[in-house]
C-alpha positions in Angstrom: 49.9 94.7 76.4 53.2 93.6 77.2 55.9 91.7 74.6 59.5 90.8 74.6 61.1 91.9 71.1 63.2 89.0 69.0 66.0 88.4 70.2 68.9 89.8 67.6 72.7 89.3 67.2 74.7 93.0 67.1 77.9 93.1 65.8 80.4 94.0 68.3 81.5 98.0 68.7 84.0 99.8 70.1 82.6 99.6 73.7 82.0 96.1 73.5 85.1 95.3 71.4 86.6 97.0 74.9 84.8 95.4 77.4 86.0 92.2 75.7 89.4 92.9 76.2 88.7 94.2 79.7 87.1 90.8 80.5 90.4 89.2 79.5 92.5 91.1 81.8 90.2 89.9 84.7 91.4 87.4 87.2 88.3 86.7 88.6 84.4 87.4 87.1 82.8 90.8 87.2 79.4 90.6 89.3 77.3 93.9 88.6 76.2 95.4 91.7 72.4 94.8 92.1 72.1 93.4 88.6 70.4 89.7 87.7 72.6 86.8 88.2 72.3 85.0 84.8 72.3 85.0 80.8 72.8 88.2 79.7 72.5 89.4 75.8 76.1 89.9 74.3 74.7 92.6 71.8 72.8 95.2 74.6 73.7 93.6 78.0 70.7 93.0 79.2 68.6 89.8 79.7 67.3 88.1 77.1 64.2 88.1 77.8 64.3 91.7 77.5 67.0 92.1 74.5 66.9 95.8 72.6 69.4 94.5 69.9 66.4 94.6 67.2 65.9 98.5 68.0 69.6 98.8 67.5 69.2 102.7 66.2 72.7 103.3 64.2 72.1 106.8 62.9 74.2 108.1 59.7 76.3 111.6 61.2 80.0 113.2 60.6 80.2 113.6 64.4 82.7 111.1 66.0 82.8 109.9 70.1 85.3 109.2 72.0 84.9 107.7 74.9 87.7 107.1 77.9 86.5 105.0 80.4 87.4 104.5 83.4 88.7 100.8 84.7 85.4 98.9 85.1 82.7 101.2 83.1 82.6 98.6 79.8 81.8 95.9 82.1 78.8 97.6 83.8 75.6 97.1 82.4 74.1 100.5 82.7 77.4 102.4 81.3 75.2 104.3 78.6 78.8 104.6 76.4 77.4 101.4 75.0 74.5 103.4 73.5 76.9 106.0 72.3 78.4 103.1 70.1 75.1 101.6 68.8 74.0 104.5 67.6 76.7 106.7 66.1 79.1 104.7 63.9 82.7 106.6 64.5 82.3 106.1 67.7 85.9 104.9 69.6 86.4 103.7 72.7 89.3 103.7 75.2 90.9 102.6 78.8 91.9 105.0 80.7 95.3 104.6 82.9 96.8 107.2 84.9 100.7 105.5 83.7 100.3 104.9 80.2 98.2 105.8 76.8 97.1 103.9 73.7 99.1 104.8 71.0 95.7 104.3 69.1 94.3 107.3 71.0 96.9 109.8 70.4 96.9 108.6 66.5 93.6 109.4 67.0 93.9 112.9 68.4 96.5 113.5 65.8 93.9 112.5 62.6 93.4 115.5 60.6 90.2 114.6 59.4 89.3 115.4 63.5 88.6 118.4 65.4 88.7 117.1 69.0 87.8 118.8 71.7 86.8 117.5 75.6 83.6 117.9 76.9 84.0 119.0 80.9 83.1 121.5 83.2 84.2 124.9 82.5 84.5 125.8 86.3 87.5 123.4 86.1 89.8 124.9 83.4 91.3 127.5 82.6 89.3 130.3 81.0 90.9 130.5 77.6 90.4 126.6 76.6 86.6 126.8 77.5 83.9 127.2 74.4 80.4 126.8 75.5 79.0 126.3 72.1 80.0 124.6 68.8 78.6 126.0 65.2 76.1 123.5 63.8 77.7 121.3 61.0 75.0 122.9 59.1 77.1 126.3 59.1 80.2 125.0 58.0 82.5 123.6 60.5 84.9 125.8 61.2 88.5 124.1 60.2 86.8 122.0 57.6 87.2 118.9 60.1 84.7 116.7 61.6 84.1 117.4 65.4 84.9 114.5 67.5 83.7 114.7 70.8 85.8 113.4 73.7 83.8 111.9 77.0 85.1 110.8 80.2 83.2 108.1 81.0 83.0 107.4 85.0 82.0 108.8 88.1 82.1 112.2 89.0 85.1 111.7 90.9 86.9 109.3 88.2 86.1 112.1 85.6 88.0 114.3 87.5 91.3 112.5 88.2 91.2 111.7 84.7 91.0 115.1 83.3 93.6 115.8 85.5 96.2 113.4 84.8 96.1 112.8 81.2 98.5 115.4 79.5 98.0 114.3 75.9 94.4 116.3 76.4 96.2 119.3 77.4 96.4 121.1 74.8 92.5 120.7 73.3 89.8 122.9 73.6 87.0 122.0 76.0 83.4 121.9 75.6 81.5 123.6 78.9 77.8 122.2 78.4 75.5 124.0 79.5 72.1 122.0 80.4 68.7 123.0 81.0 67.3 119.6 81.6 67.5 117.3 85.1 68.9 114.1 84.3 66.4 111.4 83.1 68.7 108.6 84.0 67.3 106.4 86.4 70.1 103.1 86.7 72.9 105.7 88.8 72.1 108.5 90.7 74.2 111.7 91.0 73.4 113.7 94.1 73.3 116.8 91.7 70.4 117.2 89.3 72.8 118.5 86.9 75.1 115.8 86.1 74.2 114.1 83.3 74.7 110.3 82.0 77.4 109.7 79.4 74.8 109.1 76.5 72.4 112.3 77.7 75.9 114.4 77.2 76.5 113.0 74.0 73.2 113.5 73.0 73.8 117.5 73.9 76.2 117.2 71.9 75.0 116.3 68.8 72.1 118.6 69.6 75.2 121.4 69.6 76.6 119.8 65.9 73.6 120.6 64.3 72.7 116.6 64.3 69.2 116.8 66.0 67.6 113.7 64.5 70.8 111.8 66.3 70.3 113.3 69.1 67.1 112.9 69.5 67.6 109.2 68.8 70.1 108.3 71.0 67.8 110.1 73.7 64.8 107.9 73.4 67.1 104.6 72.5 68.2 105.7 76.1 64.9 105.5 77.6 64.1 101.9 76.2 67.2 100.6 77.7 66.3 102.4 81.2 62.5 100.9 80.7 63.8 97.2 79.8 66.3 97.2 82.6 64.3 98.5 85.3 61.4 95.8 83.7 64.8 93.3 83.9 65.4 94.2 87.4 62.0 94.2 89.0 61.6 90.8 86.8 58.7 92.2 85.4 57.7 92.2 81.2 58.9 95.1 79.1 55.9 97.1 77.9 56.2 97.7 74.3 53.1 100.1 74.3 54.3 102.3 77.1 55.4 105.8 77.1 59.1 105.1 76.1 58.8 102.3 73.2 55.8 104.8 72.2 58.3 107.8 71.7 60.5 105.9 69.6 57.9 104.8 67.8 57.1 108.2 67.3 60.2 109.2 66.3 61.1 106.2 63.9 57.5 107.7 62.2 59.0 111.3 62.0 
């Protein structure tokens, strides 16, 4: 049996607070690549038909994202950032430039109450900045400071010219995940099985934090947004007894 869910305002986050301000900038309207010319939701960016807004999953942790996003990632509808914000509360989102820096960012970086560190490739840095685990929150966090996570959110190729060139990350430590899974993301396709979406690195982690019902729920929020797009797309019903709405029924019940 297939149902749409009630349609439900959000307030805005930082991603869409962003993606706002990006629209604003633009001299001409953003057309998604392949998407559905039309109404979309404000809250979750898809149709309305096919809104998620009333799953909206906001999850109660001390872990903090932040996301730096390349150019046009807030105004794509499958940038999975935008689940990062619905479901974990400090989460703070960015524009990335190559020329200049939000002075919010570095006041940011410089809160005390944050232990940042960027989440990249170790095979990219130098040896002595790379950690490849993070004690669980659970086992005392080692400065006494909240871990705040720092994403590049973009291409491959974006990611990497943006770790380059953006000194004021220079001096952090960096977080070399290490995952076991293939990617479940379905909406863009990496050539390597290995790369992961934004939200499935986020979700690592918070795994890594010690914040497994997070990350666990930010994992299956992300496969009800890929079913309801992909039901969007193919301009077909969302199934609200399939496999994905019935793991997060599942998981609500746990």
């Amino acid at each position: 049996m297939s149902l749409a869910l009630p349609v439900q305002a959000c307030a805005p986050h930082a991603v869409s607070r962003l993606r706002t301000e990006r629209l604003a900038r633009s001299a001409k309207p953003f057309m998604a690549r392949g998407g559905i010319k039309g109404e979309r939701c404000p809250g979750c960016r898809l149709v309305p038909s096919h809104c998620i807004c009333a799953l909206r999953p906001e999850v109660a942790t001390p872990v903090g994202m932040c996301l730096l996003m390349a150019d046009i990632e807030p105004l794509k509808p499958s940038n999975t950032g935008w689940l990062i914000a619905d479901v974990v509360p400090d989460t703070f989102a960015f524009g990335w430039a190559r020329t200049e820096v939000d002075p919010a960012l570095l006041a940011l970086l410089a809160d005390p109450q944050w232990q940042p560190c960027v989440v990249f490739p170790g095979e990219f840095v130098a040896p002595e900045r790379v950690v490849h685990a993070q004690p669980s929150l659970s086992n005392n966090w080692p400065t006494g400071q909240r871990p705040l996570f720092i994403l590049l959110d973009a291409t491959w190729p974006e990611a990497r010219k943006m770790f380059r060139k953006s000194p004021y990350l220079n001096h952090l430590p960096v977080l070399s995940l290490k995952p076991e899974q293939v990617s479940r993301y379905q909406l863009r396709r990496s050539r390597r099985g290995d790369h992961l979406c934004t939200s499935e690195v986020a979700s690592l982690c918070l795994e890594l934090a010690g914040q497994a019902h997070a990350a666990d729920t930010l994992q299956a929020y992300l496969d009800v947004y890929t079913h309801h797009y992909l039901q969007a797309k193919h301009q077909l019903p969302p199934d609200l007894q399939g496999p994905a709405h019935a793991r997060w029924q599942a998981l609500k019940g746990s």
